[in-house]
N, C-alpha and C positions, 0 to 999 in steps of 0.2 A: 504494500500500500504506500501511496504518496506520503513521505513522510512531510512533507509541505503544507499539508491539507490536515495532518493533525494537527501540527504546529498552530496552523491558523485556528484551530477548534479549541486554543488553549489551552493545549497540553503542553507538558515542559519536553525537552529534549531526551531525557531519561526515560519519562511515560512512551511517548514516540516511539523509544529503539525496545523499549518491553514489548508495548503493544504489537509492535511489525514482527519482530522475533517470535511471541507465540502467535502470530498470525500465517506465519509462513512456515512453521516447526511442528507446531501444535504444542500439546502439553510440555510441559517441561520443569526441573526443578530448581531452585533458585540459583543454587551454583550451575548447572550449564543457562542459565539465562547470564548469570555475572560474567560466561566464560564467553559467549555468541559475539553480547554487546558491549563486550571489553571495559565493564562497568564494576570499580570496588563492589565487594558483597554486600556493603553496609548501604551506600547508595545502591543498589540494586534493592534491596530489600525494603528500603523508602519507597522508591519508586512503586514498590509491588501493592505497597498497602496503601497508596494512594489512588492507584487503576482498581483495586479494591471498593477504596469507597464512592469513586466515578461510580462504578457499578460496569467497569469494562472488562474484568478479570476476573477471576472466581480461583476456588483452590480447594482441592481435594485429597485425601489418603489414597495414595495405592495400592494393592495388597501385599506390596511390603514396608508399609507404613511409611513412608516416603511423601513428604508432600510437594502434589503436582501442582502447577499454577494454568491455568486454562482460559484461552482469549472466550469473552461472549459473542454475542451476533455482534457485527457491528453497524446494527440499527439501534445500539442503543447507544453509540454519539452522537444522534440525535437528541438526546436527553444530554448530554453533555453541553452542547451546545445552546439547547431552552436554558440551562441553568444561569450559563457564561450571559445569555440574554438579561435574565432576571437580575444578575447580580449586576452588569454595566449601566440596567434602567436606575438600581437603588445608589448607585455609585453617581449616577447622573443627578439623582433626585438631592443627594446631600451635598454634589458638588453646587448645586444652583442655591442650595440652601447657606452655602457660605461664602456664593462670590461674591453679597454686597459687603463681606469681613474683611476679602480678600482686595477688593477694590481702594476700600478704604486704606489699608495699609499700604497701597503702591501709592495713593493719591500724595498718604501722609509722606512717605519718603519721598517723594518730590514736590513739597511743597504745595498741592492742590490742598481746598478744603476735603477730608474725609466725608464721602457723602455715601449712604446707606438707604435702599429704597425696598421699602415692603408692602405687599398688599392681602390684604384679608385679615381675618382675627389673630391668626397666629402672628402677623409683623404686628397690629396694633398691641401686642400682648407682649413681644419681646422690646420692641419700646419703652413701652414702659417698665420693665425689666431691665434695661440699661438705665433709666432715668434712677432706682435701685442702689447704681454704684456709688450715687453722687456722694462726695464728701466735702462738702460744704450744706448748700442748698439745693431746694428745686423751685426755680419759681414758675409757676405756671398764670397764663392768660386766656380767656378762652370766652364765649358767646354764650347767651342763653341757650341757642338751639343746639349747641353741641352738647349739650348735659339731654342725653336718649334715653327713653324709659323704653327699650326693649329689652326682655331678660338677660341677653347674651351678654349685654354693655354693663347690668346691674352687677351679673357675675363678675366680670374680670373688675371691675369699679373698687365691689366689695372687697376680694382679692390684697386688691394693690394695697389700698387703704389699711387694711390689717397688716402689711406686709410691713409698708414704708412705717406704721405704727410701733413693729416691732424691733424694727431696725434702727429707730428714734431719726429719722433722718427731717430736718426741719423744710418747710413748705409756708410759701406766699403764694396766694391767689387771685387773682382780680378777675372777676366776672363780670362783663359787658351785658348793660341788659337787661341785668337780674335782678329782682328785688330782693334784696336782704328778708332774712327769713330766719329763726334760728327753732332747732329741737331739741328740748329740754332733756332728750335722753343719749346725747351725742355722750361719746366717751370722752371720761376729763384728762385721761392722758392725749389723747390722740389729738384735744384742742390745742395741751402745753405745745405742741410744734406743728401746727396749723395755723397761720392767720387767712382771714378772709377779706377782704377790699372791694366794695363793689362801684363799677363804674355807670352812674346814669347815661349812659350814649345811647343815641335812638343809630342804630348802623343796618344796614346792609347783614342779613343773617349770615355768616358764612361758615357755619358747622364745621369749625375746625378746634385747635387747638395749640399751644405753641408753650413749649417746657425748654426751660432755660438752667445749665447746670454742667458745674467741672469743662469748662471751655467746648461745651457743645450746647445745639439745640436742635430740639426734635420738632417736627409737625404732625399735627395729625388729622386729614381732612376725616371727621368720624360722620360717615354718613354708609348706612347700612347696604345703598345700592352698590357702593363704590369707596369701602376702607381703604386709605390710605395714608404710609406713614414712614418719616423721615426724617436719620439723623444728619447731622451736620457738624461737624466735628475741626471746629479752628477757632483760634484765639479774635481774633478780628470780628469775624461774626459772630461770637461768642457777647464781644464788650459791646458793637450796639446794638445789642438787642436787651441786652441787660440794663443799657442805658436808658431804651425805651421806655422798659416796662418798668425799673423806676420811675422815670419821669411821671407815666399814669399811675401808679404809684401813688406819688405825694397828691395827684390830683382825685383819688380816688377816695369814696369817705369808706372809713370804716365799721364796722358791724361784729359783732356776735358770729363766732363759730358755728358753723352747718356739719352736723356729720354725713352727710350726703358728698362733700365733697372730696374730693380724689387727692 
């Protein structure tokens, strides 16, 4: 058999010269397999239990207790092949899963801003899982209409909240929009590193979100049709946008802790 067309099927070199050797011999036992494919015994012997668990070789007693090594059909590199399939799709799936990681540190080493883009629940949910690391702050600014009462949004909401609670990491919020509100049964640790600022602006809804924190800033356009979410990661744009949202900030009045917020 073409040892080329194994190769290509993902087999090592080793597997190859086993496989063609009992394909062309038949049965055989490990030392004349080590002796054919001019292969140490010990790598032969990997090899064997490898085409083993392929499911391309098999191995028998002979009746003088002798163990044979025996090629199967070889329709069943077929299945060798489906596998090599399955594992390149899952190896694709986690390579896509890390090239906005990957992007960002080629960006950072030459000087671009680090920029990282995600869509659906799972990027709005590692977002905010970065936003996690901070060690300082997190200041966040955001619209009435981006605070969603659909279940999925309360979960991860609840989530974070408990999370960044437990982690003691402190939080500024100014909500555009919103009427100050407060609930008497908000937790009193979770207010100590919460403040809330609310700003009366009549705006343009724009169901987003914008967290500022350790020289990055994230967005998040949260709208159920179409999540989407983004870090950003440089010093530069890091400072004004922190400059910003001080400035609203001081213009903004403040209020009574909500445990509704994030």
């Amino acid at each position: 058999m073409d040892k080329k067309i194994l190769l290509k099927l993902g087999l090592t070199n080793v597997q190859a010269e086993i496989f063609d050797c009992l394909l062309q011999n038949g049965p055989l036992k490990a030392s004349d397999i080590a002796r054919k494919t001019k292969r140490p015994r010990g790598v032969t012997y990997k090899g064997l239990e490898e085409l083993i668990d392929l499911g391309l070789i098999s191995k028998k007693e002979s009746k003088s207790s002798v163990t044979l090594f025996i090629v199967e059909h070889p329709a069943n590199l077929e299945k060798v092949l489906e596998y090599r399939e399955k594992e390149l799709n899952k190896t694709k799936r986690e390579f896509t899963a890390s090239l906005p990681d990957l992007i960002s540190s080629y960006n950072l080493i030459n000087n671009k801003p680090g920029v990282k883009f995600y869509e659906g629940q799972d990027g709005f949910r590692r977002v905010l899982e970065d936003t996690l690391t901070s060690k300082t702050e997190i200041c966040l600014l955001l619209d009435k209409s981006a605070l969603q009462k659909e279940e999925e949004f309360r979960k991860i909401n609840s989530w974070y909240k408990n999370r960044r609670e437990q982690l003691g990491i402190p939080k500024r919020i100014i909500r555009i929009g919103a009427d100050p509100f407060h609930e008497p049964n908000s937790n009193l640790d979770y207010k100590k590193i919460t403040n809330i600022r609310y700003l009366n602006k009549h705006l343009v809804q724009f169901k987003s979100a914008i967290q500022i924190y350790d020289n990055k800033v994230s967005f998040q356009v949260i709208n159920k049709e179409h999540l989407v979410s983004i870090i950003i990661e440089n010093k530069n744009i890091y400072e004004i946008n922190k400059f910003i949202f001080n400035s609203l900030w001081n213009e903004a009045g403040e209020k009574k802790t909500s445990s509704s917020a994030s």
